[in-house]
N, C-alpha and C positions, 0 to 999 in steps of 0.2 A: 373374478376376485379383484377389488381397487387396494393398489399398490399404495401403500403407505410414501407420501413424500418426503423425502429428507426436508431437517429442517436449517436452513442457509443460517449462517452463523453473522451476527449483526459484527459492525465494529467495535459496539460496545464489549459483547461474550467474546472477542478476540485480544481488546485489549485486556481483558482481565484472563485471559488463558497465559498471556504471555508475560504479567505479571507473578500469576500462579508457579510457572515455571522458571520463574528467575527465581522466586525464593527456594522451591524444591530445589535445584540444581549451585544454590549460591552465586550463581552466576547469570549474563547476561545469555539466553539464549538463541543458539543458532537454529539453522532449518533443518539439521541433523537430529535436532532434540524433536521434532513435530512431527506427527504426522502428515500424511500426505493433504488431508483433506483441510485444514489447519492452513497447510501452506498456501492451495487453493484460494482457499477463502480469504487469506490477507494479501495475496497475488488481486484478487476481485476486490477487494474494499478498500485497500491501501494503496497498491500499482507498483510499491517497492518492501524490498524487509523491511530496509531503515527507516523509511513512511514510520510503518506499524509500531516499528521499536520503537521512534520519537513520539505518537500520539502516545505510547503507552510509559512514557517518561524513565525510558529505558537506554535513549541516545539522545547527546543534545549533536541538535544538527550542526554542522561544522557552518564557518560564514562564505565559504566555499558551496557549499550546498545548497544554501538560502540561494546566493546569488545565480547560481545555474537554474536552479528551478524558477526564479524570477525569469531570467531572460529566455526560460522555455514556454513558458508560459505567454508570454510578450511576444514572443516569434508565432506560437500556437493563433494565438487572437489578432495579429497583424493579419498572418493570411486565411484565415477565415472570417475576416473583418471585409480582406478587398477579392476574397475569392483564389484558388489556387491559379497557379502560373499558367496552366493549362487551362482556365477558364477564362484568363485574359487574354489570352491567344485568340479566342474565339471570335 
C-alpha cells in the first residue's frame, strides 16, 4: 500500500496561518499557540520565529536585528568566498 505524503507547508500557507492566528487570538502569536508541525515548517523556511513573524508583518525587525543579520551574513560569504580556516591551512 503507497503511503500518502504529507504535504510540506510553503512560506506563503505559513505566512497566512500566522496571520490567521493573530486575529483568532487578538494577539501576536507565539510557538505555544502552533502546532508542532507549523513550528517545524517555519524553523524550515524562515530559520527563526521572528523571520516568519516579520515576513508575515507581524514584527518589525528592530535595527539591531537588521544589522546582526547583515554582518552574519557578511561573515557567512567572506569565508565561503576564501574557503574555511581549515582549508587554508591546507
Amino acid at each position: 500500500m503507497e503511503q500518502e505524503k504529507k504535504h510540506k507547508l510553503t512560506k506563503e500557507e505559513l505566512i497566512v496561518i500566522l496571520q490567521n492566528k493573530r486575529e483568532e487570538l487578538d494577539k501576536v502569536p507565539t510557538k505555544k499557540n502552533m502546532t508542532p508541525e507549523v513550528i517545524g515548517a517555519i524553523h524550515r523556511e524562515f530559520g527563526k520565529w521572528i523571520y516568519a513573524l516579520e515576513a508575515a508583518g507581524l514584527r518589525t525587525p528592530s535595527e539591531t536585528s537588521l544589522l546582526r543579520r547583515k554582518h552574519s551574513k557578511a561573515k557567512w560569504k567572506k569565508l565561503h568566498r576564501h574557503g574555511s580556516k581549515e582549508d587554508m591551512k591546507k
